[in-house]
Structures are given as C-alpha cells and as structure tokens.
C-alpha positions in Angstrom: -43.2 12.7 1.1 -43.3 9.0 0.1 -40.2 7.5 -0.3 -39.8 6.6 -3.8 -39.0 2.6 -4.2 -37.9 0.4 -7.1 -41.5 -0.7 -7.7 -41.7 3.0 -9.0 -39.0 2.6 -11.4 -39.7 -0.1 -12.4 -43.4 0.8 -13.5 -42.0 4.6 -14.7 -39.7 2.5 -17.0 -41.9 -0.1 -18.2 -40.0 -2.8 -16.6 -39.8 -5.7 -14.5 -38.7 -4.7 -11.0 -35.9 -7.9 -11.4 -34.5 -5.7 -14.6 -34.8 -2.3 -12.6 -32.7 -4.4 -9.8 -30.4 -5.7 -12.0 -29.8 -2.4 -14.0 -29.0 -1.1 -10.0 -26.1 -4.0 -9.7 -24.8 -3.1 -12.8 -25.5 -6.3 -14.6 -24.6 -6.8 -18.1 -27.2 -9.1 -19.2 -29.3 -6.1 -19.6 -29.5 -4.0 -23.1 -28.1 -0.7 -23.1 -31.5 0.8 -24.0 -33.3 -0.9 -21.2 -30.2 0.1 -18.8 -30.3 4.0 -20.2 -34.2 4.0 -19.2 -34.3 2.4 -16.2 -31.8 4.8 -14.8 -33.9 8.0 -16.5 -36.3 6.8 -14.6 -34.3 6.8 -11.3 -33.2 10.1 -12.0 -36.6 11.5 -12.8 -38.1 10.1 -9.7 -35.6 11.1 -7.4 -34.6 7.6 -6.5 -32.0 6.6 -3.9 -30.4 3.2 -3.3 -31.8 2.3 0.3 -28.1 0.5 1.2 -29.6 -0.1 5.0 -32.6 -1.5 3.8 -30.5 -3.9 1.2 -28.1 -5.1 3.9 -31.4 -6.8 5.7 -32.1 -8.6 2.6 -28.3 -9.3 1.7 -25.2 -9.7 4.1 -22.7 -7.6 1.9 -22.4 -4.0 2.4 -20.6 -3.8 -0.9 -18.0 -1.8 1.1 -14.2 -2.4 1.7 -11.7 -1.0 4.5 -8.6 0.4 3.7 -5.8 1.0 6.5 -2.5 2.3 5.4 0.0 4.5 7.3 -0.7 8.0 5.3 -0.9 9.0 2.0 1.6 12.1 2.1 3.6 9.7 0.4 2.5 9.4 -3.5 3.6 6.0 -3.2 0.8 4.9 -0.9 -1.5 7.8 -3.0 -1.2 6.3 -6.0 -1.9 2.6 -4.6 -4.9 3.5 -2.9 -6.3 5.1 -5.6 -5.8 2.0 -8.2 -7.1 -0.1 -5.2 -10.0 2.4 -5.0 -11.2 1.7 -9.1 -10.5 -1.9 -8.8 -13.1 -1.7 -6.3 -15.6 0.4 -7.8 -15.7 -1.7 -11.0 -17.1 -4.2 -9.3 -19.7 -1.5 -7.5 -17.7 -1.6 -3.8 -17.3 1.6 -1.5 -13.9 2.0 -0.1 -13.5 3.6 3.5 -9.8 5.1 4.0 -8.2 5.3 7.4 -4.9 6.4 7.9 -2.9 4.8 11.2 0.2 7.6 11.0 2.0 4.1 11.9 0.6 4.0 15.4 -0.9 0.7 16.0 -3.6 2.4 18.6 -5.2 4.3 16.3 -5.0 1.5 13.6 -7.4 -0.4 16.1 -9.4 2.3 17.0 -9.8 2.7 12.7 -10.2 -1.3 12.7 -13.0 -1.1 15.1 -15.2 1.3 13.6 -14.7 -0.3 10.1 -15.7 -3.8 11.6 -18.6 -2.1 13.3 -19.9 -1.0 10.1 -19.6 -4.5 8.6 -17.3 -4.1 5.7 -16.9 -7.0 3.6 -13.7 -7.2 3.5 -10.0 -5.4 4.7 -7.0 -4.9 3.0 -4.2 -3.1 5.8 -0.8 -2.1 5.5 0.0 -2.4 9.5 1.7 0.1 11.8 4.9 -0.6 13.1 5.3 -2.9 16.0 1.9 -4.3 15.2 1.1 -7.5 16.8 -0.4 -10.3 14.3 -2.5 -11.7 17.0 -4.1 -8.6 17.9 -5.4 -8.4 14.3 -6.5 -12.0 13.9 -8.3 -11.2 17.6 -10.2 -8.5 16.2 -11.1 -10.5 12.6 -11.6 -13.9 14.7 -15.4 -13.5 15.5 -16.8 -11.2 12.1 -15.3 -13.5 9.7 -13.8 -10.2 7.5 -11.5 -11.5 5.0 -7.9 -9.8 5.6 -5.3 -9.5 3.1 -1.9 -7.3 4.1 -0.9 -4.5 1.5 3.5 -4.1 1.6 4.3 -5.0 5.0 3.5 -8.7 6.3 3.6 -10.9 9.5 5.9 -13.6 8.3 4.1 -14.5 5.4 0.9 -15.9 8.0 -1.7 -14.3 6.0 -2.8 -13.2 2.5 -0.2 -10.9 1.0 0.6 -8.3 -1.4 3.5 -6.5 -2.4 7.0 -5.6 -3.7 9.6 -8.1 -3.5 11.5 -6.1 -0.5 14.8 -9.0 -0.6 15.1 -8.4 -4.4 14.6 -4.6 -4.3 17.5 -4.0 -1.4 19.8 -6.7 -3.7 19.5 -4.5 -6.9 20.8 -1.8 -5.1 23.4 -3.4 -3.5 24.6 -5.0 -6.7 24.6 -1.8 -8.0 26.8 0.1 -5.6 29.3 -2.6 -5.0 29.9 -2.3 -9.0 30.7 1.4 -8.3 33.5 0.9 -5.5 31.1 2.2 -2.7 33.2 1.2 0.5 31.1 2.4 3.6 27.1 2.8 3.5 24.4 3.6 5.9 20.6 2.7 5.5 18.1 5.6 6.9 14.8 5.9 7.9 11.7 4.0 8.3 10.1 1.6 11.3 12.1 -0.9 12.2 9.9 -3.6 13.0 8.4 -4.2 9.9 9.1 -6.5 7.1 9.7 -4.1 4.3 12.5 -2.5 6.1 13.7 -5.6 7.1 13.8 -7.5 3.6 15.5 -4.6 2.3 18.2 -4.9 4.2 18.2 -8.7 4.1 18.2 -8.1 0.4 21.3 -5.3 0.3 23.4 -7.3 3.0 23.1 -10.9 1.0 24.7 -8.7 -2.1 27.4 -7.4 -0.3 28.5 -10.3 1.5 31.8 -11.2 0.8 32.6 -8.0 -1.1 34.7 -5.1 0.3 31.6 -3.1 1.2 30.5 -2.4 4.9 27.6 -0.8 6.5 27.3 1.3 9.2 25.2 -0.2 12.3 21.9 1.1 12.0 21.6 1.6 15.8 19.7 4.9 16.0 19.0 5.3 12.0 15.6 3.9 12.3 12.8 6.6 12.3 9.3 7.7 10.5 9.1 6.5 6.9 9.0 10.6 6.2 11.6 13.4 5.5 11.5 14.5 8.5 12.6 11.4 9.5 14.8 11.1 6.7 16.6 14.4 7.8 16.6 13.3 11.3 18.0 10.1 10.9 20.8 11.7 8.5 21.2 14.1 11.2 22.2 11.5 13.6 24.7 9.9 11.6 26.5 12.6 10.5 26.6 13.8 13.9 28.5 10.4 15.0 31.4 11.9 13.1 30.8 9.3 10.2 30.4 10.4 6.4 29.9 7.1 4.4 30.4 6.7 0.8 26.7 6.1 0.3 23.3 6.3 2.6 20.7 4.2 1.0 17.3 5.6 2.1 14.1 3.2 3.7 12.4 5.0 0.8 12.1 7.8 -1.7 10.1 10.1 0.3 12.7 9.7 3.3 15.5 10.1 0.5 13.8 14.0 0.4 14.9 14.6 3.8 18.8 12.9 3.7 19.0 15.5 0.5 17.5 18.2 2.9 19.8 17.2 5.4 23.1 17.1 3.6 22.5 19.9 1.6 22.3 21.6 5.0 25.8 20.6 5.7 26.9 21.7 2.6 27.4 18.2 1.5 26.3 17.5 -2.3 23.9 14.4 -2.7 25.4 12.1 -5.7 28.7 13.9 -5.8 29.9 14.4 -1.8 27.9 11.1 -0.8 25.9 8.5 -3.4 21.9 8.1 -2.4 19.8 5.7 -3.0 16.1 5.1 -2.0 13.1 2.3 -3.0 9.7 3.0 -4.7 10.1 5.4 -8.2 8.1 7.9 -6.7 6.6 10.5 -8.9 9.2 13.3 -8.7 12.1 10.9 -7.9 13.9 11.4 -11.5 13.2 14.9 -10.8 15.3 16.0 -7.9 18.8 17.5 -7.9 20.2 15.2 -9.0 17.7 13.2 -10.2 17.3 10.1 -6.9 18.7 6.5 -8.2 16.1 4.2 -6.8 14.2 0.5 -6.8 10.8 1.2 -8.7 8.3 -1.1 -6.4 5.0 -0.3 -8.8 2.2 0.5 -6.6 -0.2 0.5 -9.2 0.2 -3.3 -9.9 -0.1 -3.8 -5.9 -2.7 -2.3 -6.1 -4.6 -3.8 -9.0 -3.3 -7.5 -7.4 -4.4 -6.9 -3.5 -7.8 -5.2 -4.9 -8.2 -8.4 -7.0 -7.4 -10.5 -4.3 -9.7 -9.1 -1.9 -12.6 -9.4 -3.9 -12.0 -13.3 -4.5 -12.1 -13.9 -0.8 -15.1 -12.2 -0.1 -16.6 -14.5 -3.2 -15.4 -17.5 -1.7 -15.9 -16.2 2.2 -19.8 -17.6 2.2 -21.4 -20.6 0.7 -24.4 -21.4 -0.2 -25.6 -21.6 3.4 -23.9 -18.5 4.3 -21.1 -20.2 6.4 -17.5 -18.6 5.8 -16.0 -21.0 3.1 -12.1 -20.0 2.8 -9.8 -22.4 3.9 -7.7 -19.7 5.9 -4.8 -21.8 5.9 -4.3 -21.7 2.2 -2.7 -18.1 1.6 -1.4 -15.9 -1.5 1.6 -14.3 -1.3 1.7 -12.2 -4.5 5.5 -10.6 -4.9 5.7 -7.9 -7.3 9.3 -8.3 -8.6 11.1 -4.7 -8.7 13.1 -2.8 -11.0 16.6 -0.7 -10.8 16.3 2.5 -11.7 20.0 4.2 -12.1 20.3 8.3 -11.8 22.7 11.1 -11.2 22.7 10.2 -7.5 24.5 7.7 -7.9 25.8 7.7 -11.4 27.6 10.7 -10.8 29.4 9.5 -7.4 33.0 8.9 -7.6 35.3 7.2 -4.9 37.3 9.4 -2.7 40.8 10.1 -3.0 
C-alpha cells in the first residue's frame, strides 16, 4: 500500500501543503478551522509523521535525553514529569534513562541517546562522575548539556535547589531547639547536593554549642535502604545523637524504619530532619520536618533552559552558535518546612 504523504492531506483538506505542514508543527498562525481539517484529514487518511524522513530535511529530531538516578523517589518523579510537558509544549519527545547512580551505565545511556541524535540533554549525574568524561562524550556532536540538582563546580549550565541555603535552614532551626549532637545520613558522597548541604548546616552551627558526628561511614544510596543502613551504622558505634538530619526525604523513610526497629521513637527519642517536601513527607508518623526544594519549578526552569540552547546552538549556517563559556546557574531558593519530627523533640535530661 502506498504510503500516504502530506501532499495527500493537503489535497484531502483543500489546502496548501505549507498549511498542512505548518498545522503538523503546531503553528499558531493557522485558524482553528483550517487546523481541525487538516488534521481530519490526517486521521482519515491514515497519515503518519515520517520523523526519519524529516531529519534528512531538518537537523533536529525534536527529541530530548533525560538521565537521572531513578525515579522511585517522587522527588525525581515529579520533576521529570514537569520537565516532560515543558517539552511537549513545544512538540519535543523525551527519552528517560535511569543511571541507579552508577556512572557506567550513565555512559552506556549517554551513548545510545547521542547515537540517536537528540537535540539536547539535561542529566542529573551519578556519583563520582567525572566532568571531563561528559564533556568527552558531548565534545564532537555539539548536544547542548545542562545539569539537573547535582553540578560540577558550577562548569556548566545548571539547575537546581539552593543545596547551601536548604542545609542552613535546617541548621538554624535545630540550633533554636537546643539540639546538642547530630549526624547527617545517607546519600553519595561525592556529589554537590550532599556536599552543599552540609556546607550549608555546618556554616549555621558554627560557633554555636552544636556538634556533628563525623560522617565517616554514613554515606550511602540516596534510598531507605540506605537510609536504614546508614542509621544502622551509627547506632551501632554506640552513639545516639540528639538529631540525624537525613541526605533526603526518601532516605529519612529508612532512619524511621531503622529506629523504630530499635525501639527508638523518631521526633520524640531522636529529632529527624530530611530535604525535598516529598509527597507523603507531612504524612508520616510523625509527620517528617524537612527543606521543600520544589521540583516542579526545576523542572519547569532546566526544561526552559534547555530549549533556549538548542535555539541558539545553530545559526543560520548551521554552525553551533553558544558561547559555552557563558553559563546559567539557576538556584531555586528553598523553604523550611517545620513538623512533629522535630517540633515535638525535647532535650534530654
């Protein structure tokens, strides 16, 4: 059977084949009416968008990459997903990897997405990733880049919370309550989030009576398994700090798991406190005092962001056009969120 072409629509609408093509982009210079035919018409004709055939004619696959860890966590969920309609309103695919924070599967993902020449890539990178292996890999295909929550000192375009403020707030906030000793759990520990968070929590403390625990062997998968694990760990030292401040909310479900276990209450035996505002995070028992870190405005700003460097990556000759030593780095400033896990903690007698 004879593949049916725009030509076809174009004549079974009673159009130009320029207005069938623009109806296909999605333009708005064309009337509604003309826009509800043309696509009648693709629908009674059977009509399918030859993307192979339009990549000969155009050099953008109208696709994106996405790389992020996993999305067990709602927090990464929710930003993929806002990432995901910021693309399609401006008619992009989105293909998902997941690394599981293992930088040799992140490459192996990378390769395959440059091999099907996406436009552009927005990553949150593994743990102990190295910044020149990613600049390697983009070097010779020219994909724009911009890092989603964790960064490379800043060397590249950048979205995300503001990790320095977000471990301030909650250091602030449980040096007002008379917390003495805390620990920080979970997560990688070579990446910028976790390291900013601390940064953050230790600059609020200085000088105050509060002390942390060394965080030599507290490091672990941003998970609650690792979250359990890592409370495990400490607890098994023989140390039972005032507080443990979590890597994240979803590793705060594992130190609950974990103390609970020991018969230890969370909020009233020991104070937790996480990062992100998950959903489900004013919901536990007791409900989890945490930094909110809005992924849906991440998302919205690194989906934006991404689709102005493809605009500016070609010129009019087709020759990459960014200046890729002109960077954004778009912080988006937290918010304290105080709860029974904390609220409820009292010093020890």
């Amino acid at each position: 059977m004879k593949r049916v072409t725009l030509s076809d629509v174009s004549r079974h609408a009673g159009v130009s084949r320029s207005t069938a093509s623009l109806v296909l982009n999605g333009s708005p210079s064309v009337a509604r009416e003309t826009s509800r035919r043309v696509r009648e018409s693709m629908k009674a004709l059977g009509y399918v968008y030859n993307r192979h055939a339009a990549m000969l004619r155009n050099p953008r696959s109208m696709t994106l990459g996405l790389v992020v860890t996993e999305v067990q966590n709602p927090y990464f969920a929710e930003l993929a997903m806002t990432l995901e309609d910021v693309a399609d309103r401006s008619n992009y695919a989105v293909f998902v990897g997941y690394s599981r924070d293992d930088p040799a599967r992140q490459r192996r993902l990378l390769d395959r997405f440059v091999e099907r020449s996406i436009d552009g890539l927005i990553l949150l990178p593994a743990g102990d990733t190295e910044a020149v292996e990613i600049d390697n890999l983009l070097a010779t295909s020219g994909i724009p880049l911009v890092l989603l929550a964790r960064h490379f000192n800043l060397s590249h375009d950048y979205v995300g919370a503001d990790n320095v403020e977000a471990g301030r707030l909650l250091g602030e906030h449980l040096g007002a309550m008379g917390v003495h000793t805390v620990a920080m759990v979970g997560g990688p520990q070579h990446t910028s989030a976790r390291r900013e968070r601390e940064e953050g929590f230790r600059a609020a403390i200085a000088g105050g009576e509060m002390s942390m625990v060394p965080a030599d062997g507290l490091f672990g998968e941003a998970t609650p398994a690792g979250g359990a694990e890592a409370t495990r760990r400490l607890l098994d030292r023989g140390t039972v700090p005032d507080a443990i401040v979590a890597y994240s909310d979803i590793v705060a479900v594992g130190v609950y798991a974990e103390l609970s276990r020991r018969g230890l209450e969370p909020g009233r035996d020991i104070a937790v406190g996480g990062f992100d505002d998950i959903a489900g995070s004013a919901h536990r028992t007791p409900p989890l005092t945490t930094v909110a870190t809005f992924p849906t405005a991440i998302g919205e700003k690194c989906g934006e962001l991404i689709l102005e460097r493809i605009r500016q990556s070609l010129d009019s000759n087709g020759r990459p056009a960014h200046d890729s030593n002109l960077y954004t780095h778009d912080l988006v400033a937290p918010a304290l969120r105080v709860r029974g896990s904390t609220a409820a903690w009292r010093p020890r007698r």
